[in-house]
C-alpha positions as CSV (number, residue, x, y, z in Angstrom):
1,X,146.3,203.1,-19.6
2,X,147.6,200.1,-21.5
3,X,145.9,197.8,-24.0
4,X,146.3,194.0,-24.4
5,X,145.3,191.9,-27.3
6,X,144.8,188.2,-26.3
7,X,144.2,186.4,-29.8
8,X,143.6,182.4,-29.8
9,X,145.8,181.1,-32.6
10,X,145.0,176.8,-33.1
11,X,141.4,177.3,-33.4
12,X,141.0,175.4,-30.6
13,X,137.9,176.4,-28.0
14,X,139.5,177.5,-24.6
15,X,137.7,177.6,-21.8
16,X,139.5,179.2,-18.5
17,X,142.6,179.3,-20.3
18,X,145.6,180.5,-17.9
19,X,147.3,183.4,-19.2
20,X,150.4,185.0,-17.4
21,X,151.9,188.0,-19.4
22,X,154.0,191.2,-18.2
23,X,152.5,194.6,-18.5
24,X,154.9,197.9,-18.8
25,X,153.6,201.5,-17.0
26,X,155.1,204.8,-17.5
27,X,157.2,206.0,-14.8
28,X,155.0,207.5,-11.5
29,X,152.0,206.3,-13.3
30,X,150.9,203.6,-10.3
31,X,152.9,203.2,-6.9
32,X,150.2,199.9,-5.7
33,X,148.7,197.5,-8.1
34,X,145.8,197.0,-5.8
35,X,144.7,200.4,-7.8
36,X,145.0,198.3,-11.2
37,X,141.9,196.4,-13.1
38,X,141.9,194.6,-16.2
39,X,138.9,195.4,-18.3
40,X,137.1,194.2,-21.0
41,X,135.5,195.8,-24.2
42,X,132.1,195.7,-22.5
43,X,133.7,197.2,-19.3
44,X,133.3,194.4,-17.5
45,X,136.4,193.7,-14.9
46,X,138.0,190.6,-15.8
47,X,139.8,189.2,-12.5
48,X,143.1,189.0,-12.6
49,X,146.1,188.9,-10.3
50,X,148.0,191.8,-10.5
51,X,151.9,191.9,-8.6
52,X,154.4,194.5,-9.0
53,X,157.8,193.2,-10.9
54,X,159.9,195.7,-11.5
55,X,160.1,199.5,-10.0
56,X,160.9,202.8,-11.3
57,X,163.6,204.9,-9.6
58,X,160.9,206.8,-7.9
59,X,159.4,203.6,-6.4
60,X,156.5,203.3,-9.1
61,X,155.5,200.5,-11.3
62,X,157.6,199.4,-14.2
63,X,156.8,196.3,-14.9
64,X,153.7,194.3,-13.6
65,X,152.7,190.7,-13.9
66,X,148.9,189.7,-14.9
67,X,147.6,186.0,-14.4
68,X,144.5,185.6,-15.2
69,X,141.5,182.9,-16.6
70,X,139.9,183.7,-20.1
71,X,137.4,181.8,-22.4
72,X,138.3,182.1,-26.4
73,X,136.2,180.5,-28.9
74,X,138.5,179.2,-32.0
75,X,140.4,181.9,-33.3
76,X,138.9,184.7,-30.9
77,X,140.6,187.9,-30.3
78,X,139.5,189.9,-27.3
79,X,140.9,193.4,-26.2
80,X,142.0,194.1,-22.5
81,X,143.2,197.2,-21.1
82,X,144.9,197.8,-18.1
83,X,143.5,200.6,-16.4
84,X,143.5,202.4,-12.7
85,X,140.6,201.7,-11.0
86,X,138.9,205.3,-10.8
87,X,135.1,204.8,-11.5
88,X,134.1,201.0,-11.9
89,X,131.4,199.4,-9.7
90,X,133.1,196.4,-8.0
91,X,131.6,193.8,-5.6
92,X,133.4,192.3,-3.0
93,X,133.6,188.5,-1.6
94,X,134.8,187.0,1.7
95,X,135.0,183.7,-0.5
96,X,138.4,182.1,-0.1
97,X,140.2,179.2,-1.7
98,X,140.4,176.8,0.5
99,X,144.1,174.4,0.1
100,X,146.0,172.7,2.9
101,X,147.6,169.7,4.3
102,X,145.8,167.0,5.8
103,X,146.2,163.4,6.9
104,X,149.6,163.3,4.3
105,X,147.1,164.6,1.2
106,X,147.1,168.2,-0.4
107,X,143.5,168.7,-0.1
108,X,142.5,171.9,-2.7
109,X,138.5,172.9,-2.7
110,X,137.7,174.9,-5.3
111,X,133.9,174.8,-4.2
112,X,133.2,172.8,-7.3
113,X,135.4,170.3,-6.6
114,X,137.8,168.9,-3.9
115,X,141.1,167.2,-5.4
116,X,143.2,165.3,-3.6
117,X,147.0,164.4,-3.8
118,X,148.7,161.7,-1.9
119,X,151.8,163.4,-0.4
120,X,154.0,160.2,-0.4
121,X,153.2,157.9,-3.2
122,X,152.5,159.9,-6.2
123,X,149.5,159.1,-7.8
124,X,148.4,162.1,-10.1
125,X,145.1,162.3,-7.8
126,X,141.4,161.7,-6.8
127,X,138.7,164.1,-6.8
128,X,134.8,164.4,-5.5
129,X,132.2,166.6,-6.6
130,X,130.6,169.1,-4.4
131,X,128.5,166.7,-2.6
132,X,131.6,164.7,-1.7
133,X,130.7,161.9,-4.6
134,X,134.2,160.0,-6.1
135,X,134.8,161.7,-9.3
136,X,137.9,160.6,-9.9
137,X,139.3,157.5,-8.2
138,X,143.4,157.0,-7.4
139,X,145.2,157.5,-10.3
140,X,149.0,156.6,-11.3
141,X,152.4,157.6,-12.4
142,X,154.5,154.5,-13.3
143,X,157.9,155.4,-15.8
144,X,159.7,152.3,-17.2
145,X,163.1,152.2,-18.1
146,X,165.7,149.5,-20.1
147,X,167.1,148.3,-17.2
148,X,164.9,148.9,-14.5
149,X,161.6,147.9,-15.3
150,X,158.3,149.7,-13.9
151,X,159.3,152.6,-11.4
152,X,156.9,154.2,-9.1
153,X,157.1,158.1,-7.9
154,X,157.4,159.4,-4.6
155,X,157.3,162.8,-3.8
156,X,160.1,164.6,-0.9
157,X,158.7,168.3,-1.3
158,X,156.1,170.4,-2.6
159,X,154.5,174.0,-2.2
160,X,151.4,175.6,-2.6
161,X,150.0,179.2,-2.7
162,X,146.6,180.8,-3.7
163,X,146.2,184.0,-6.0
164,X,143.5,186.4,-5.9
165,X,142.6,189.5,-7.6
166,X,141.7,192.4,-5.6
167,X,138.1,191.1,-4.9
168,X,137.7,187.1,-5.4
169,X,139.7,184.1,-5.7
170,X,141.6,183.1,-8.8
171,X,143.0,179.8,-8.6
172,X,145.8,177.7,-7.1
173,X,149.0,176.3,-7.5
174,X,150.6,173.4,-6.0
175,X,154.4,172.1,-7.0
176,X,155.7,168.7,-5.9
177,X,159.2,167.4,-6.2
178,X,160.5,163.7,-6.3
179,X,162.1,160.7,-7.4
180,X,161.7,157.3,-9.2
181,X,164.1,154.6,-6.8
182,X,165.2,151.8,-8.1
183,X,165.2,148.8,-5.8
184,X,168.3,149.5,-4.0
185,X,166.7,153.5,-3.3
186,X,169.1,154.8,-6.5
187,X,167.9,157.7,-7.8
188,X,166.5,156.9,-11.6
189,X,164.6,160.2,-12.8
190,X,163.8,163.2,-10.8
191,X,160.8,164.8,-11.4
192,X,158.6,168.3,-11.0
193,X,154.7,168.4,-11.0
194,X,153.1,171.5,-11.4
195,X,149.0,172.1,-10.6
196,X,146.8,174.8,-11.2
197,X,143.1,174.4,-9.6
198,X,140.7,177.1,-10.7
199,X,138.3,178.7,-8.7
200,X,134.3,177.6,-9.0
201,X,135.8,174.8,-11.0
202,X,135.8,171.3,-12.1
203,X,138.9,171.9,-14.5
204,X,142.6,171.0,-13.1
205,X,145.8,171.4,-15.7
206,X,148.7,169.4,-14.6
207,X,152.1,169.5,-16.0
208,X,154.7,166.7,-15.8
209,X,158.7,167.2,-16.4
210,X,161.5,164.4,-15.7
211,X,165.1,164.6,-15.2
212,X,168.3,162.5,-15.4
213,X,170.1,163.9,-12.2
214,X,172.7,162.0,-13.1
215,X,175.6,164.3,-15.4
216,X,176.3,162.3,-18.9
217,X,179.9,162.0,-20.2
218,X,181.0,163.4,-23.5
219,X,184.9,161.7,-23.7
220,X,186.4,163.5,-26.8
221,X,183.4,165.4,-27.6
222,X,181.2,162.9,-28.5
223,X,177.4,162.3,-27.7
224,X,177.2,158.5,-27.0
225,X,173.5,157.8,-25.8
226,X,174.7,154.7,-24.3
227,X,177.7,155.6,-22.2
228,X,177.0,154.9,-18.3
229,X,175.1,157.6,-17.5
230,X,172.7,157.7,-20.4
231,X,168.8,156.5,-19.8
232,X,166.6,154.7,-22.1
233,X,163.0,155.2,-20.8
234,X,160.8,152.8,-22.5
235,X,157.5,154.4,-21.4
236,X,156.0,156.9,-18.5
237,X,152.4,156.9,-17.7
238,X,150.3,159.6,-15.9
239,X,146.7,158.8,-15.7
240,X,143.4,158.3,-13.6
241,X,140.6,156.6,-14.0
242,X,136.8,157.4,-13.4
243,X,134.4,156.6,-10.7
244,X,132.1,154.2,-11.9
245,X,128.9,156.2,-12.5
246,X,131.2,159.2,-14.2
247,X,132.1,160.2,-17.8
248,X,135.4,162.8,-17.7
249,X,136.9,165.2,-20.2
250,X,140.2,165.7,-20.5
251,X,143.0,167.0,-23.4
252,X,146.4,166.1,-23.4
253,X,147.9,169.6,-24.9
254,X,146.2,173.0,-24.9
255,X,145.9,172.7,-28.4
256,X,144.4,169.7,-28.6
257,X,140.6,169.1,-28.5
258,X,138.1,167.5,-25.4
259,X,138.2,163.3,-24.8
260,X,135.6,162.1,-23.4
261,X,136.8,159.3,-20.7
262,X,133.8,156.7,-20.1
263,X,133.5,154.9,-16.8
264,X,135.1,151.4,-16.4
């Protein structure tokens, strides 16, 4: 029905890499997604979540949107098709991913692993093993600027929601919103969080992005980085640090490769 080619280009090993892409149909081709399945070469369903974008006039699919996991060795190319789910053997699971609020944490269980997020003091976040053992103790988000030393986050807002493909859970996302205050409650830098948990999974990605709410000035055109409004940040710092019987891995950017982070 349609083919996709997903090709790993750093020769980097991925494994459960996140992939969102957009997938066209022909007009009156599919009228509910829940009909779609991305396949593999061997035939093999890969799970996927599958929502409708865009419609035809007619109320079919145009455009659909596919997020999915994948493993890649280093340069890998595998071949996906979309297709309508007409004759593939599919087994079915009351398994769900469990995320909610509790006691002022985001709590997200992935069966593999239970992560936690303080939902007042940001603090990247903890995590326990399956048998409730401290994987990952408190961890820490500190940004310091020129003039007002070491700031620490606090988060105002955040969301979460769960995707799953037709038959099993996929993973979860969690967003959280907030501030660095300086010591009179000013707002310093804004920031955004973004998490994605995967299902039957020890692996978390996090994402980090800060912003100067405050609008620079420009007088006759001219970029002056240290007019009023302007913000020097000398350092920010978003880390964790391992229980003490526990070795982590972790990687910075997808294209970079595994650190291993010893205990103590």
């Amino acid at each position: 029905m349609h083919a996709l080619i997903i090709k790993e280009p750093s020769k980097t090993r991925r494994i459960n890499e996140f992939v969102q892409i957009g997938a066209p149909l022909p007009r009156g081709e599919c009228f509910d997604v829940s009909q779609l399945l991305l396949v593999q070469e061997d035939n093999t369903v890969l799970q996927a979540n599958i929502s409708p974008s865009t419609l035809w006039p007619d109320n079919s699919v145009k455009w659909c949107l596919l997020s999915f996991d994948i493993d890649l060795e280093p340069g890998e190319e595998k071949k996906l098709s979309l297709q309508k789910n007409r004759s593939i053997p599919l087994q079915m699971t009351d398994r769900q991913f469990v995320v909610n609020s509790v006691d002022k944490k985001l709590i997200a269980n992935t069966e593999h692993c239970e992560f936690a997020i303080d939902l007042d003091n940001y603090d990247f976040l903890q995590a326990f093993n399956s048998n409730s053992e401290l994987l990952i103790d408190q961890g820490f988000c500190e940004l310091t600027t020129s003039n007002q030393g070491e700031l620490s986050a606090h988060i105002e807002d955040f969301s979460y929601a769960t995707r799953h493909s037709q038959h099993r859970p996929l993973f979860a996302e969690a967003k959280f919103h907030g501030d660095f205050k300086s010591t009179d409650n000013e707002d310093i830098i804004r920031f955004e969080s973004h998490y994605l948990f995967h299902y039957a999974s020890d692996t978390v990605k996090c994402a980090v992005t800060l912003h100067n709410p405050k609008r620079a000035a420009h007088p006759d055109g001219i970029w002056d980085l240290g007019e009023e409004n302007s913000l020097y940040i000398r350092s920010f710092s978003l880390g964790f640090k391992p229980a003490a019987t526990t070795s982590l891995q972790c990687k910075l950017t997808p294209e970079s490769g595994w650190q291993t982070i010893e205990p103590g």
